[in-house]
Structure formats: structure tokens, C-alpha cells
C-alpha positions in Angstrom: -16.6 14.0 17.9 -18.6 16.9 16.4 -21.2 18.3 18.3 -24.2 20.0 16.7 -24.4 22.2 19.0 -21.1 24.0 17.8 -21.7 24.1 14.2 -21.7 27.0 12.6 -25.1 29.0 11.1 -23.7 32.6 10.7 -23.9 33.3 7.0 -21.3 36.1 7.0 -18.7 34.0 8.8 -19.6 31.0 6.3 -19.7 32.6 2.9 -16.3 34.2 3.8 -14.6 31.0 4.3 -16.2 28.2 2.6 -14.7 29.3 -1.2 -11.3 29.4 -0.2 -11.5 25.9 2.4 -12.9 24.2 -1.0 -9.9 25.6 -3.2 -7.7 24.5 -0.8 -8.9 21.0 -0.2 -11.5 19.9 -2.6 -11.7 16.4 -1.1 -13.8 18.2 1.4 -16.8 17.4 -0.8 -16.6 13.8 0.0 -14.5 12.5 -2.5 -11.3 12.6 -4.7 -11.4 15.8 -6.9 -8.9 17.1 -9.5 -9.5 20.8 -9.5 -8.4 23.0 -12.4 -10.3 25.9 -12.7 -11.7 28.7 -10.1 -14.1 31.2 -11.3 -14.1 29.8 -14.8 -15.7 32.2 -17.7 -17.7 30.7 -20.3 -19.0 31.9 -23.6 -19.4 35.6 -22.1 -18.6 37.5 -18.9 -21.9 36.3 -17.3 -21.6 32.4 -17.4 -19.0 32.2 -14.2 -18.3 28.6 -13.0 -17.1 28.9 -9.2 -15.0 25.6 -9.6 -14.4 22.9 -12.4 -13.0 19.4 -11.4 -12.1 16.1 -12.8 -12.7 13.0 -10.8 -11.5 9.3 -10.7 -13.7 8.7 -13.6 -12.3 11.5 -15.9 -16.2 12.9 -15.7 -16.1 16.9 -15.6 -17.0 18.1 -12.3 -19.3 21.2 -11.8 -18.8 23.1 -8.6 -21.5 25.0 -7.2 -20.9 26.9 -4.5 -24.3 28.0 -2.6 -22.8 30.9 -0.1 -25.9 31.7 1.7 -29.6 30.7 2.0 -31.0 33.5 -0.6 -29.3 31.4 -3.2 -30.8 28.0 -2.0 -32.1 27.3 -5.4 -30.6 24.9 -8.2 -31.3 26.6 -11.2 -30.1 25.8 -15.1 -27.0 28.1 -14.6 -25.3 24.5 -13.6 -26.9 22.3 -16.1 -26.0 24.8 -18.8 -22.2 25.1 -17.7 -21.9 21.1 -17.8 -23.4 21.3 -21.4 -20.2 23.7 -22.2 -17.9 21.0 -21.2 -19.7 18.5 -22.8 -18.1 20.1 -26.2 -14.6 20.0 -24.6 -12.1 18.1 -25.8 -8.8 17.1 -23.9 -6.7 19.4 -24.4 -8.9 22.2 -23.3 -9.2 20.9 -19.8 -5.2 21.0 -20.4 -5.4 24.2 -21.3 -7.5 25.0 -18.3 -5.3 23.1 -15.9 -2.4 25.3 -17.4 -3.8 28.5 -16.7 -5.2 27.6 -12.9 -1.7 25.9 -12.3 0.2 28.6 -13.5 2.0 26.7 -16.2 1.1 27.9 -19.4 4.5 27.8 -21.6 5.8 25.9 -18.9 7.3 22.8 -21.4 8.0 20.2 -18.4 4.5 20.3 -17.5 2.6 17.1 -18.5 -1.1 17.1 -18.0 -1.5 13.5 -18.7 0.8 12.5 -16.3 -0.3 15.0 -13.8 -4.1 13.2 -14.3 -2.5 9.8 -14.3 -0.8 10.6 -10.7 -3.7 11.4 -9.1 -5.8 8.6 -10.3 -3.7 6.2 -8.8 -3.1 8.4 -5.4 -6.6 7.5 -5.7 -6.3 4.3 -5.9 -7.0 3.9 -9.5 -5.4 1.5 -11.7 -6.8 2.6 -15.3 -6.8 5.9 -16.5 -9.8 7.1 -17.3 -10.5 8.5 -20.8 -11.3 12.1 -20.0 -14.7 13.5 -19.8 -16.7 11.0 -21.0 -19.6 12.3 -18.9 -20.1 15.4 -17.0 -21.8 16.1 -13.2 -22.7 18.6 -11.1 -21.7 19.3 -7.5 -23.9 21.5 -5.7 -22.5 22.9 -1.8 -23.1 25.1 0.9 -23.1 25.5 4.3 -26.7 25.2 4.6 -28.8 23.0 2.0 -32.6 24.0 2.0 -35.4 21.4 0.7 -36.2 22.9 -2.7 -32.9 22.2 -3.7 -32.9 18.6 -2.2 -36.0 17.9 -4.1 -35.0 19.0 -7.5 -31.7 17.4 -7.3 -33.4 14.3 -6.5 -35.8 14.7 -9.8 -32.9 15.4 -11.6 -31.2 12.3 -10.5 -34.3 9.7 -11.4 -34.0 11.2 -14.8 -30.4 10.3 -15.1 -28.8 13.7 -14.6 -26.0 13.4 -12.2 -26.4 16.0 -9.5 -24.8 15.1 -6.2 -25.5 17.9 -2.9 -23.2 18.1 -0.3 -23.9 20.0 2.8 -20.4 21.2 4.2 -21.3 21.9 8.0 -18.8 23.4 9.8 -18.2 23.8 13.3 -16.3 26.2 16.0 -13.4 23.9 17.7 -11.8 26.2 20.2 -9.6 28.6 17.4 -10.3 26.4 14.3 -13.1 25.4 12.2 -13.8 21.9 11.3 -16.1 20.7 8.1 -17.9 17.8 7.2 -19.3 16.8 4.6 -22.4 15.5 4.7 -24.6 13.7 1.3 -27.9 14.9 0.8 -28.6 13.9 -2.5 -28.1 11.0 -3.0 -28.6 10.2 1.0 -24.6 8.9 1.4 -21.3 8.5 -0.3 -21.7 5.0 -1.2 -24.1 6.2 -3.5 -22.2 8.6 -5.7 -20.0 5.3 -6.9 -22.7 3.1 -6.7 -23.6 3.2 -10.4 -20.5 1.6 -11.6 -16.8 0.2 -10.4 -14.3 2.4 -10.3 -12.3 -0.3 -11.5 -14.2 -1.1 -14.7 -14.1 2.6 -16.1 -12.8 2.3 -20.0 -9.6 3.7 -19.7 -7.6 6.0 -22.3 -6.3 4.0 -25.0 -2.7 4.0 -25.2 -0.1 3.6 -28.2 3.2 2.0 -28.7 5.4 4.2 -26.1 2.7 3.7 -23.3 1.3 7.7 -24.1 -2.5 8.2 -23.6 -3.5 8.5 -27.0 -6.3 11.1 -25.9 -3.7 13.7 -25.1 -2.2 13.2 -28.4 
């Protein structure tokens, strides 16, 4: 069991780490995440999206990565990125997916079936249509109250924000991390608003191919 007393608080040992523990394992955040984009550039060379997701709905996930207490503030950097996806259609999250995966001109690879397969590792029957609604993940190491506070207004006004703390603590020669929900207060909560099992799913045609990827 994890002890408080060996968690971690040393910003330059926790900004160092956190972006690359996330990349690698983006269930860390408390939940099945699709991630296909790092460090994704917007409209111009200042809009900078640390990491986009999809997740068992098909909503667009935005990633914020807080790396130390100076940047405890949500501001509308976030909201305004998730408005950018809002225009997107499928195939630029395939587009996306190609570049961060390494497969552009790649002719085998198949988005939809790459999104299909990790819905149902997920334990999802439907497919999802994709990006029907967009969120915003906010994370750090440390989570101060202003941010817990405007998250929260944000989510009584139907924006979905979730914050995740990702504590991590010293276990002999490795570091461990949990996540822990601070807004809402646990994980329950981030599905609460609908069954996973009811999403609409993509419409198909005659061959059984997701007629959104078409």
C-alpha cells in the first residue's frame, strides 16, 4: 500500500517525468485513453496541445499537463483547443493518429479498425461515432484549489472538465503513480452521466465498414 509519507513533492524530479509516464501509459489518468497526438500544433505555432486522446465514447480528449505549481491555473488555452476539435471531422483525427503512429502512407493501416480494437479491449460493444463531444483533462503532480474550483464551475455549467491529480511516490528504485479524481470527487463520476453501453454507435453499411470513416 502507498504511504503518503513517500510521495513525491519535488517539482524538478516531477516535471521531468510525468510527460513521458503519461505518453507511455495514458490509462494512468484513471481511465481508458486512445492517444494520438503529443504536442499537437493548432492554427499557429503558439496554440500547443500537450496530448490529444479519444476515449470509449469517441469524445475528443484534451490533455493538460500542469508540470509545476506556477502553472496551477486553468485557463481558456484548454477550452479554446477543444473548440478546434470541435470542427474536426474523422478523418483528421486519422490523419493525426497517422502522423503520431508513424504511419502516414502506410496503406495496411486502418484507423477504424485500430479505434474499433481498443473499444472493445475496453470492454465496449458499439463503436462509438467519433467526436461527438469533446472534454478536457487537466493533470499534474500537484493540483492547487483555484483550479479545483473553476473546474467545478465549469462542470455545473455542462462543460466537461475532469482533474486528476497524479501523485507519485518513491518505492525503493521505482516510482509509482496514482491517480487520484479531484473534480469530479471519484471515477464513478466521469461515466456517471451516461452508459457506456448506450453510446450511438457509428452507423455501418452493407460490408459491416463504419460509414463515418468513409
Amino acid at each position: 500500500e502507498l504511504q503518503q509519507e513517500d510521495r513525491i513533492k519535488e517539482e524538478n524530479i516531477l516535471g521531468s517525468d510525468l510527460e513521458d509516464k503519461i505518453a507511455t501509459d495514458p490509462d494512468l489518468l484513471g481511465e481508458p485513453l486512445l492517444l494520438i497526438g503529443r504536442q499537437v500544433v493548432f492554427q499557429d505555432k503558439n496554440d500547443r496541445l500537450d496530448f490529444l486522446a479519444l476515449d470509449i465514447r469517441g469524445n475528443s480528449v484534451v490533455i493538460e499537463l500542469k508540470r509545476s505549481l506556477t502553472q496551477g491555473a486553468l485557463d481558456i488555452t484548454s477550452l479554446r483547443y477543444a473548440s478546434y476539435l470541435s470542427k474536426w471531422k474523422p478523418e483528421d483525427f486519422e490523419n493525426q493518429a497517422r502522423q503520431y503512429l508513424k504511419k502516414v502512407g502506410d496503406s495496411n493501416f486502418d484507423f477504424a479498425a485500430f479505434f474499433k480494437s481498443f473499444c472493445e479491449g475496453a470492454g465496449v460493444k458499439a463503436v462509438p461515432k467519433i467526436n461527438q463531444n469533446q472534454r478536457v483533462i487537466v493533470t499534474g503532480s500537484i493540483i492547487n484549489d483555484k483550479l479545483s474550483r473553476f473546474a467545478v464551475w465549469l462542470r455545473e455549467r455542462n462543460i466537461d472538465v475532469t482533474v486528476v491529480e497524479l501523485q507519485m511516490f518513491k518505492d525503493e528504485d521505482s516510482i509509482l503513480i496514482k491517480p487520484d479524481f479531484i473534480v469530479p470527487a471519484n471515477r464513478e463520476q466521469v461515466f456517471a452521466k451516461e452508459d457506456v453501453s448506450e453510446t450511438e454507435a457509428a452507423p455501418s453499411d452493407e460490408k459491416g465498414k463504419d460509414a463515418q470513416w468513409k
